[in-house]
N, C-alpha and C positions, 0 to 999 in steps of 0.2 A: 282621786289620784289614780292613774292609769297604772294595770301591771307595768310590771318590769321584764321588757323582753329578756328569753335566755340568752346569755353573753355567747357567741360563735366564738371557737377555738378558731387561734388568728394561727395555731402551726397543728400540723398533723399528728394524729396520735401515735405517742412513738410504740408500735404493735407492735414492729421485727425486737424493743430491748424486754418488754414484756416478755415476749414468745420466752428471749434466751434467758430471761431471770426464772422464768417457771421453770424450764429446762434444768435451770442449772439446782434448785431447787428439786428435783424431779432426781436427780442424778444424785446428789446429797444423801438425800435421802433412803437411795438405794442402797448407797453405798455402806450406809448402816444397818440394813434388811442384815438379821443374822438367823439360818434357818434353826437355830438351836438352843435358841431363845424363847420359851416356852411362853414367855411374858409379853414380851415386846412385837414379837415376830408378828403376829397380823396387823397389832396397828402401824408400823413400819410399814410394812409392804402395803396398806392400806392408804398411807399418808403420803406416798410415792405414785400411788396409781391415782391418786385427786390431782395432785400435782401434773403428771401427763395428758391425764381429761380437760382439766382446765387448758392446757395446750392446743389441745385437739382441737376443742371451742372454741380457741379465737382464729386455730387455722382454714377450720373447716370451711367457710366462707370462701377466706380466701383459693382452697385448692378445688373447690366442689368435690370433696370428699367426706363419706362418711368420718364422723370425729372417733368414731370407736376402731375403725381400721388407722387413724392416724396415731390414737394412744397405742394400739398396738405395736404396733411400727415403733414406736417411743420405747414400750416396755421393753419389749424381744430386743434391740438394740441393748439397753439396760442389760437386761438379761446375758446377752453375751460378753458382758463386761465394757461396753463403749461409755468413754467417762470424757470424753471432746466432743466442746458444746458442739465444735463446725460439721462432727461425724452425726451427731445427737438433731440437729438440724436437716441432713442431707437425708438420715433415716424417715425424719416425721414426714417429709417434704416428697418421698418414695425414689429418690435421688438414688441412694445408694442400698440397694438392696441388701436385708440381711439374709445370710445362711440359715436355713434351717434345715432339718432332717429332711428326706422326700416323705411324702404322704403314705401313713403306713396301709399295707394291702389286707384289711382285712376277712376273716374267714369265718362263715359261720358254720358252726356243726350243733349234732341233736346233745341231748342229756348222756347218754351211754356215748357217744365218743367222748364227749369231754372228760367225763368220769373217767374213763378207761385209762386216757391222755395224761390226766393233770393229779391224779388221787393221790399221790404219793408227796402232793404239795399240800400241808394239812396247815392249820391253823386257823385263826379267829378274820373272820370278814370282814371290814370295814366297809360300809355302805355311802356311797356320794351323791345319794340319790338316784330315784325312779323316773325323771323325766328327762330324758335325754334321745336323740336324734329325731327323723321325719313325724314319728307319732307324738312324739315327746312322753315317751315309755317306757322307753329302756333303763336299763339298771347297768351304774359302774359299780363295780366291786375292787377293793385290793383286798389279797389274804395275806396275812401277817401271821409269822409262826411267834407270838408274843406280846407284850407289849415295848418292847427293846427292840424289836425287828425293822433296821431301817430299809430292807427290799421284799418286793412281794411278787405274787402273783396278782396282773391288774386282766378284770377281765370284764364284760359286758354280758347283760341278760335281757332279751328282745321276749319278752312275753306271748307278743301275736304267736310268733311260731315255734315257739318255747327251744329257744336257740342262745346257743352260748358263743362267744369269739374272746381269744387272747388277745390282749391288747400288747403285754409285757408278760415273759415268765419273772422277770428279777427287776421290777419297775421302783424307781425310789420312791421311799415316802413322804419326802420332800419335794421330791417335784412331782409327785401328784397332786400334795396341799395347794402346789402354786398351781401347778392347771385349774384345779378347783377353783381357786381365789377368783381366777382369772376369767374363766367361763363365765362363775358368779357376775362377773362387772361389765362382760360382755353379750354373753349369750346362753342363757342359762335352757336352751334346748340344743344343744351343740350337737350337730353329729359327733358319734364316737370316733369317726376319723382323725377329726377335728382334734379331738381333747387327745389323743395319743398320740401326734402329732406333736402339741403340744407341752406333756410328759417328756418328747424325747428331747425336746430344743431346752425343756425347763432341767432337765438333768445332764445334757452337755454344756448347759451354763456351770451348773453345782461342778460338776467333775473339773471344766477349767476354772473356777475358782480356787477348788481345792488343792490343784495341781499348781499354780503360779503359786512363785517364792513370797515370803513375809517381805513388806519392805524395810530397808534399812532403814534405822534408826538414827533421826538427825540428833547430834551434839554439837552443841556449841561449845568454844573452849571460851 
């Protein structure tokens, strides 16, 4: 008995209703990211960012672009609250540009300026790792005056030439976790431009979430 040739799809594979079911899926999902959810909050934000990579992958073909600039594009869009699959499409597809902060200008100085500069911001370090920018060396730091402290000081340490730079004096601790997240899935030697950059688009999301009204509550009579 001879195989059985594979049967050819007699219609095209429907991609563009995928794309927007992962999308919408992607968005859902976001929508439920709560940054103060000690429980839930990474795999939420976790199960969001699979969501827009599997996106990315079936876009990237088609756009000839990297899938990890197309997730971004997806996230960041998320991020600033875009919950319309036709906005949520126009972003992945590099259509409609999202707003971000400008790129921030950073500065580097020795040990005794910084001391001198920043001492009187005291508290406990939190550490995001040692590999970060060209060498893949550098150190992010935020300092927390506690462990209740939702702003800090965010700063960088470049070892080669034992140099320090601000990134944020009063950077949140929430969207640092997301910068983190987010490099983690992207590019985990990120210049430090890069990631406070990042911080600043991930904490003028939080701010306008926080800021927009509850919505009203449907009743049915």
């Amino acid at each position: 008995m001879s195989a059985t040739a594979h049967p050819t799809r007699s219609t095209p594979f429907p991609r563009d209703g995928v794309v927007d079911q992962l999308m919408a899926l992607a968005r859902n999902a976001s929508l439920n990211v709560e940054q103060h959810d000690p429980i839930d909050y990474w795999y939420r934000l976790g199960q969001r960012n699979a969501y827009a990579h599997a996106t990315a992958q079936l876009l990237a073909a088609e756009l000839g672009h990297d899938p990890f600039a197309i997730a971004e594009r997806i996230t960041t869009a998320l991020d600033a609250g875009t919950t319309d699959l036709c906005e949520l499409r126009d972003a992945a597809y590099g259509a409609r540009p999202v707003a971000a902060p400008p790129e921030p200008s950073i500065e580097w100085v020795g040990p005794k300026a910084f001391d001198s500069q920043h001492r009187n911001i005291r508290g406990v370090d939190r550490d995001y790792g040692m590999r970060w920018g060209p060498r893949s060396n550098q150190r992010i730091s935020l300092r927390l005056e506690g462990d209740e402290a939702t702003h800090g000081l965010l700063y960088a340490y470049d070892p080669t030439w034992q140099e320090y730079a601000v990134l944020s004096t009063s950077a949140p601790r929430a969207a640092v976790d997301r910068a983190f997240a987010h490099a983690t899935d992207t590019d985990i030697h990120m210049p430090i431009e890069t990631f406070a950059q990042l911080v600043g688009s991930y904490g003028a999301a939080l701010e306008s979430a926080r800021r927009a009204p509850a919505p009203a509550a449907e009743v049915q009579l």
